[in-house]
N, C-alpha and C positions, 0 to 999 in steps of 0.2 A: 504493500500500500504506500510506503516511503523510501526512501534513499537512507541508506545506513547511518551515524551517525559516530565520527572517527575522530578520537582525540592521539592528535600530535604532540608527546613529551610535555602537555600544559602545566603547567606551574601558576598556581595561584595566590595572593597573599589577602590581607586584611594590614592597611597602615604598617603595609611593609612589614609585616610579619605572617610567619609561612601558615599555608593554612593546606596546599595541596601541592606536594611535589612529582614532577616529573610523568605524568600518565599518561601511558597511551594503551590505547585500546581500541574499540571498537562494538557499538549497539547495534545489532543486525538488523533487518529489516524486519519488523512483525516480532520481537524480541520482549521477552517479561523478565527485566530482570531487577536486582533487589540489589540496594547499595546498604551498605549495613558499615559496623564499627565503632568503636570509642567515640562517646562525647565528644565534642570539638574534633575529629577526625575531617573533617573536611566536607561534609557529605551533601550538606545544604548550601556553601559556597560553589561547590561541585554543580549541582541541579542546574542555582543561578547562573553558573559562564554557560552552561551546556543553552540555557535557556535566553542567552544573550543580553544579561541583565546585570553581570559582572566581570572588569578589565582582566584579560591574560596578562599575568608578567612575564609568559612566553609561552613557546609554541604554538599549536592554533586548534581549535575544532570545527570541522566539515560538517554543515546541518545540510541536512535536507531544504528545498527551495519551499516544500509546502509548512503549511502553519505546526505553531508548538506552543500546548498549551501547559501549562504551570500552576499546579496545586499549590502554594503555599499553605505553610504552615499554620496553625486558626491564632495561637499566639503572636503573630506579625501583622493580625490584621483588626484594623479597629471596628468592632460593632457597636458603635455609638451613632454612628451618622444615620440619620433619619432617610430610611430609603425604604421599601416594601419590596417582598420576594419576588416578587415578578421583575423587579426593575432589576435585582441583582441579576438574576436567569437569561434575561436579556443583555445583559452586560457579552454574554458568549458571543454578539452577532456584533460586537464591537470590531473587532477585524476585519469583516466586510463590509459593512455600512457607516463607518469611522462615527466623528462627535455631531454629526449635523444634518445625516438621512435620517428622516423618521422611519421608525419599523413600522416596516408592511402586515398586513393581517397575520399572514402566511405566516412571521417568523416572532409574530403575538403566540402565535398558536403553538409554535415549534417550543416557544420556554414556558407556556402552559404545561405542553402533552410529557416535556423534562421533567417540570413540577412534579407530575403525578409519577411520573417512571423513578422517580428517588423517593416517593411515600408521601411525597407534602403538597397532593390532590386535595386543595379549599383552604393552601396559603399564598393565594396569591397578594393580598392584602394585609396579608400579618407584615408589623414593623418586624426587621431582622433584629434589633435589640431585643424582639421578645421570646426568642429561640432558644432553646436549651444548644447547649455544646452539639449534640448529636443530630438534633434540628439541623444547626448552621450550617453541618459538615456536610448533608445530606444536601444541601442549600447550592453548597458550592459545588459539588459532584452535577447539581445541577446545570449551573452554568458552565462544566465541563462536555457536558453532552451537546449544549446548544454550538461550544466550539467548535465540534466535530471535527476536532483536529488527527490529524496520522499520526503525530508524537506527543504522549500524553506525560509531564513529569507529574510525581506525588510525592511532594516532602510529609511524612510521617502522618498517611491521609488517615489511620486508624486509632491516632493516638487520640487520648481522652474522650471518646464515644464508647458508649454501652454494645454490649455483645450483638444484640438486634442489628444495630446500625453498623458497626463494622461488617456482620454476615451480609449486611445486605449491600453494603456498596464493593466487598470484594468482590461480590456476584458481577457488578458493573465492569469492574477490572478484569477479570477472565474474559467477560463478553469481548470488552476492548481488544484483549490478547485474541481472542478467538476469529472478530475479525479482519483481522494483521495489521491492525496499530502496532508499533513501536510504546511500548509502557516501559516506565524507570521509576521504580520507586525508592525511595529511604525508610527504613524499615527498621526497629530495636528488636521485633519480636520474632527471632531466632526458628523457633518451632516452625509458626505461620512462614518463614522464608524456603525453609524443606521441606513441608510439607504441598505448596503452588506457586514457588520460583523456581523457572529451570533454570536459568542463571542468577548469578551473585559478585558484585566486586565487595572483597572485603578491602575496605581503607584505615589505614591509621595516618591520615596528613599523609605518607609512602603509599604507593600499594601494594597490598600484601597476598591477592590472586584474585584473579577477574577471570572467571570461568563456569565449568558444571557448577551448582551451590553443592552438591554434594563432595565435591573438588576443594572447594573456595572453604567451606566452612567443618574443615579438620581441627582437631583438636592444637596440631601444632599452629596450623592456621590462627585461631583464637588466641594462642598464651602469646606468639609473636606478636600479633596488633594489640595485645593489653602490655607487654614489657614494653611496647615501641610509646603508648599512650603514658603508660607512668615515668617512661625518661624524659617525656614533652619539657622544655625549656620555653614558660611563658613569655621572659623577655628575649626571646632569639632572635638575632638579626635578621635580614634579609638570604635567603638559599645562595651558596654561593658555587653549587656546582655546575660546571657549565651546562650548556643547553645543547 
């Protein structure tokens, strides 16, 4: 459904301190795979470059020419502003119809018929401040649908929602996978990674295997990205291995 998505030896930082060295790799086309690893390993600066949203300190990544959508995290997003679900849902046809075509019936109905496909059929009128956590999350799964993009990122799309609502938007996510989107997730939850990712990069800021998950996430696998994670030097300079 998309052109692969190839990272060249990228090197990432945060105020010039290192946040992801050196990766290269490669997301296949139509590919589910699960970014996992220490705290501060890099995994949501990762998302962001891949999603064109943060500067390489080097090398480059090859996207695809069609669109890429981006889950963020529910913690980076403010639900205070007065807006109604429908208006978020709608946000999805932001890409093709920019800040100043009004939406056509047709794509009224498209972040309607989303609504209901995520569970929150008769909230089109609910303010979004008045949503539980697993509401919102479902909210924005929403406006992932209306993207209908071929590379779909998800930074930690499971976290802090109730069992219900996690089973029910990984169902979304397989679909996605099933029909050959390109999905990337970040992931803490180990089990749930073996059990419906066939791939896995595991990161510590280094990478430490980007492969099968049942490859990626060995025992040696895990104690390397934890000894790599507790020698982290907060204030470390800038990477100074070449490129």
């Amino acid at each position: 459904m998309s052109g692969a998505i190839r990272l060249c030896d990228v090197t990432l930082s945060h105020d010039r301190h290192p946040a992801v060295h050196h990766l290269s790799g490669e997301f296949a086309p139509g590919s589910l795979t699960a970014i996992v690893g220490p705290n501060g390993a890099g995994k949501t600066t990762l998302l962001r470059a891949i999603a064109g949203l943060h500067r390489l300190d080097g090398g480059r990544i090859e996207r695809p020419a069609e669109r890429i959508a981006l889950l963020p995290q529910m913690t980076a997003l403010d639900r205070s502003f007065p807006i109604f679900c429908l208006d978020v849902a709608m946000l999805g046809h932001w890409g093709r119809v920019g800040a100043f075509r009004a939406i056509s019936p047709n794509r009224r109905a498209a972040a309607e018929a989303a609504l209901e496909a995520v569970g929150l059929g008769g909230f089109a009128r609910r303010p979004v401040g008045s949503l539980s956590a697993g509401q919102f999350q479902r909210l924005l799964f929403a406006r992932l649908l209306v993207q209908d993009a071929p590379v779909i990122l998800l930074d930690e799309p499971f976290n802090a929602v109730d069992a219900r609502t996690a089973a029910d938007l990984l169902r979304l996510v397989l679909e996605w996978h099933g029909q050959g989107r390109t999905v990337v997730a970040v992931l803490h939850d180990l089990d749930l990674v073996r059990r419906e990712f066939p791939e896995t990069l595991l990161l510590a800021r280094d990478p430490i295997a980007w492969c099968r998950t049942e490859e990626a996430l060995t025992a040696a696998n895990r104690l390397r990205a934890r000894m790599m994670a507790e020698a982290w030097d907060a204030t470390a300079g800038p990477c100074g291995i070449a490129a």
